[in-house]
C-alpha positions in Angstrom: -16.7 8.6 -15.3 -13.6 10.0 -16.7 -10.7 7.5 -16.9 -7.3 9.3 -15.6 -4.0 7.8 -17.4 -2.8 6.8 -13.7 -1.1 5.7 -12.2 1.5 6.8 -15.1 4.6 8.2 -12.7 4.2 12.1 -14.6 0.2 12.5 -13.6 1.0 11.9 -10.2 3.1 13.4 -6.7 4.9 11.0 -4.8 3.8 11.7 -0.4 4.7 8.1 0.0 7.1 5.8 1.8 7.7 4.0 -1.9 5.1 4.0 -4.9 6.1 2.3 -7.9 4.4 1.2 -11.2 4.4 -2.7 -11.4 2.3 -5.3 -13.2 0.1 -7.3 -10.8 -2.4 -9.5 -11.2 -2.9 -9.0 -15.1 -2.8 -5.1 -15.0 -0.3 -2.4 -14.6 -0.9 -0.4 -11.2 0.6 1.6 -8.9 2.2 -0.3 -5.7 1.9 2.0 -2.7 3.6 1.8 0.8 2.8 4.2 3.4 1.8 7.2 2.4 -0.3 9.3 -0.3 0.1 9.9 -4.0 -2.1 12.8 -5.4 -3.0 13.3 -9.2 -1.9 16.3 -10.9 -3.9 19.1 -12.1 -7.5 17.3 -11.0 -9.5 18.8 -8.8 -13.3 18.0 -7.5 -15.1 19.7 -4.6 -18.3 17.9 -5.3 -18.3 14.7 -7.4 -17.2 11.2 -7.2 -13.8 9.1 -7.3 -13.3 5.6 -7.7 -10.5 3.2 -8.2 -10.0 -0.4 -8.2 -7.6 -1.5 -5.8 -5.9 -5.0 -4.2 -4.4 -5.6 -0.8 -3.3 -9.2 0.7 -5.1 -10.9 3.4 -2.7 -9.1 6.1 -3.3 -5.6 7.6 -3.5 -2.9 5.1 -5.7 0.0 5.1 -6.0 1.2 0.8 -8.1 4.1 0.4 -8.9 7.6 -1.4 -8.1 11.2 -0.7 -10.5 13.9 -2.0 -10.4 17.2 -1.7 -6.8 18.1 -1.0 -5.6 21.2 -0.1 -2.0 19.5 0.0 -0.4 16.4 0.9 -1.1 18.0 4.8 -4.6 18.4 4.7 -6.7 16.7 3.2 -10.5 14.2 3.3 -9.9 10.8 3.4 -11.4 7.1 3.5 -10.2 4.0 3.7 -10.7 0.0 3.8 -9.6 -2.5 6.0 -9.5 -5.8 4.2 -8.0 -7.6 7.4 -10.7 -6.9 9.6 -13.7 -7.6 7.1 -17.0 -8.0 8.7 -15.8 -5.9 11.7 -17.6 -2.5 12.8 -14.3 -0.7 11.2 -13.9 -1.9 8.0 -14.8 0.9 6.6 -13.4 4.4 7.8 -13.6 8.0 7.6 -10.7 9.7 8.7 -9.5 13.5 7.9 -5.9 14.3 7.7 -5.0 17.7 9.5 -1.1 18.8 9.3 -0.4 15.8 8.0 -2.0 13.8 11.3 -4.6 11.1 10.8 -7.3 11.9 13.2 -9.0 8.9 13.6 -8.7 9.1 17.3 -11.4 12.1 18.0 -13.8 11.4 14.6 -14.6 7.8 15.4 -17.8 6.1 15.9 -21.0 4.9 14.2 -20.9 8.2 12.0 -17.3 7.7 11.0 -17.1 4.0 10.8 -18.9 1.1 9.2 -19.1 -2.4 9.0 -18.9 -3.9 5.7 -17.1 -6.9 3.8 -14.2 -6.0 2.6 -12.4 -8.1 -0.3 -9.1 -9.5 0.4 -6.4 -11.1 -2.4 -8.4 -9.4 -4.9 -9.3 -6.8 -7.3 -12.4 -5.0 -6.2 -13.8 -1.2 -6.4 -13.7 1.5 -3.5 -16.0 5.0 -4.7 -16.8 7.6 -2.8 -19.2 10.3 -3.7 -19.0 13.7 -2.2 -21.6 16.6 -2.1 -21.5 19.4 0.5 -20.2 17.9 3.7 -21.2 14.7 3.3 -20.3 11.6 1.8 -20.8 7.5 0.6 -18.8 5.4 0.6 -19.3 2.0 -1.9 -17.4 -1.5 -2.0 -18.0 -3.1 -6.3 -16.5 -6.7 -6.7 -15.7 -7.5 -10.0 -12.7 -5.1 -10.8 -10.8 -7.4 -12.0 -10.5 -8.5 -15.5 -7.8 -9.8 -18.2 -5.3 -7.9 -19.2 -6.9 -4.7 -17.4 -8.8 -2.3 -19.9 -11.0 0.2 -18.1 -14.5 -0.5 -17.1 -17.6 1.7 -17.7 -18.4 3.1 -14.2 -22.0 1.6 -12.4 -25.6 3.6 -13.6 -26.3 5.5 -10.7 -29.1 3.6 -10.8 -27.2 0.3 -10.3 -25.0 1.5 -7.4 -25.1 -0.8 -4.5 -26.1 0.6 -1.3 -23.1 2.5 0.8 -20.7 0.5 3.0 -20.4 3.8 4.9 -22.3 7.1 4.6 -20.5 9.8 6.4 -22.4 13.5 7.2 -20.5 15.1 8.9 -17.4 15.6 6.4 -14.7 18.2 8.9 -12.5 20.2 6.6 -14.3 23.0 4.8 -16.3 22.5 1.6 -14.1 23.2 -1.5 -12.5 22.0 -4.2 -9.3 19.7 -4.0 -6.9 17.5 -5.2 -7.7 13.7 -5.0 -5.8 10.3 -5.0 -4.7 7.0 -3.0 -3.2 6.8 0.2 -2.4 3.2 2.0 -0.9 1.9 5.3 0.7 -1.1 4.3 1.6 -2.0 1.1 -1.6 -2.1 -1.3 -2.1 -1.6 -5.3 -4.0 0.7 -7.4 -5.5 0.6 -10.9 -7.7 3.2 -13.2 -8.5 5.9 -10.7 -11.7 7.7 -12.4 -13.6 10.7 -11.5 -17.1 11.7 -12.2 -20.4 13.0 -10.8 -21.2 12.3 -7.5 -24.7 10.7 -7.2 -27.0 12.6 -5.1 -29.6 12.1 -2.9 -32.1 14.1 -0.9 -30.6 13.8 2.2 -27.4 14.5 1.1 -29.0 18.1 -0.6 -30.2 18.9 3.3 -27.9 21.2 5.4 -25.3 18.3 7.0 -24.7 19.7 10.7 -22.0 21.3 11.4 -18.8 19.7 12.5 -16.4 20.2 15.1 -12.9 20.3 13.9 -10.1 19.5 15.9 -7.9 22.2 17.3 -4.4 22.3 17.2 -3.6 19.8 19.9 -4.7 17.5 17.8 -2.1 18.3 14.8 0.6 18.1 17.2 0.2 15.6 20.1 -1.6 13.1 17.9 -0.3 10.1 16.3 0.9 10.0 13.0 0.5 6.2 12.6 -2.6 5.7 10.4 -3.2 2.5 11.6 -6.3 2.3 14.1 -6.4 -1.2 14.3 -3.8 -3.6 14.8 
């Protein structure tokens, strides 16, 4: 994978509540509160993108945004340290006019039970080809004084917390970076080839997108959990 100089304050745009460059935990990162922060001039319709990330034991929701048309529209996934274990720790959850929709794409297919790190460093990658995508949890982020880590063999990759087929905005190429609810860190976001599989080669069925009721009498509070 290709290691981005991020989250230096020039390589990205600010969508965010507050997003500051701090030291935490040993490494310099990019503290996030509500909102998204996209990478400049990087774009991937089909790959992967990774970063290692940190959020306290209380509720926070960390995750990634691929293929972003603008800070509006846009794919996303995220974590929930806070409810570890839980059928929604893991969730899939596309952005429409700037509206999480988490309310109609819910469900086995959207959501996944996984363990999710808390009050440490660990690794959230998601890897993207046609409509669908995986989503994978790595441990062992963390290490002195930062310094970036050679991504996983795609041999080596565990198994996906989430795998999500039925991705609803279009197929195309887009911007990516973090977004969090709740105050959360980032560190070394990397892009790279997405690691395919047969299944994810088949035709992915096709979704139904949300109209525009949706965009406008939905919530814009990200949160789907307390």
């Amino acid at each position: 994978m290709n290691g981005l100089r991020y989250p230096d304050a020039a390589a990205v745009d600010v969508f965010a509540e507050k997003a500051e460059t701090v030291e935490w935990r040993g490494r310099r990162t990019l503290r996030v509160e509500n909102g998204l922060v996209l990478v400049k001039d990087v774009a991937v319709g089909d790959g992967a993108v990774e970063v290692d990330l940190w959020a306290g034991p209380g509720p926070a929701y960390p995750g990634i945004a691929f293929r972003a048309a603008d800070e509006l529209d846009h794919e996303l996934v995220y974590v929930q340290p806070h409810t570890s274990g839980s059928w929604d720790a893991v969730q899939y959850d596309p952005v429409f006019n700037g509206v999480n929709t988490w309310q109609v794409f819910n469900g086995p297919r959207y959501q996944a039970q996984a363990e999710v790190p808390s009050d440490r460093w660990f690794t959230l990658r998601v890897d993207v080809v046609g409509l669908r995508a995986a989503v994978t949890l790595m441990e062992g982020a963390e290490r002195a004084g930062g310094g970036r880590r050679a991504a996983p063999s795609r041999s080596t990759l565990p198994a996906p917390a989430l795998a999500a087929a039925h991705l609803v905005h279009e197929r195309r190429a887009g911007r990516v970076g973090v977004w969090t609810y709740r105050p959360a860190y980032f560190a070394e976001l990397r892009v790279g080839e997405a690691e395919s599989t047969t299944a994810w080669s088949s035709p992915a069925p096709t979704p139904t997108r949300p109209g525009r009721a949706v965009g406008t009498a939905g919530t814009s509070n990200p949160a789907p959990t307390a």
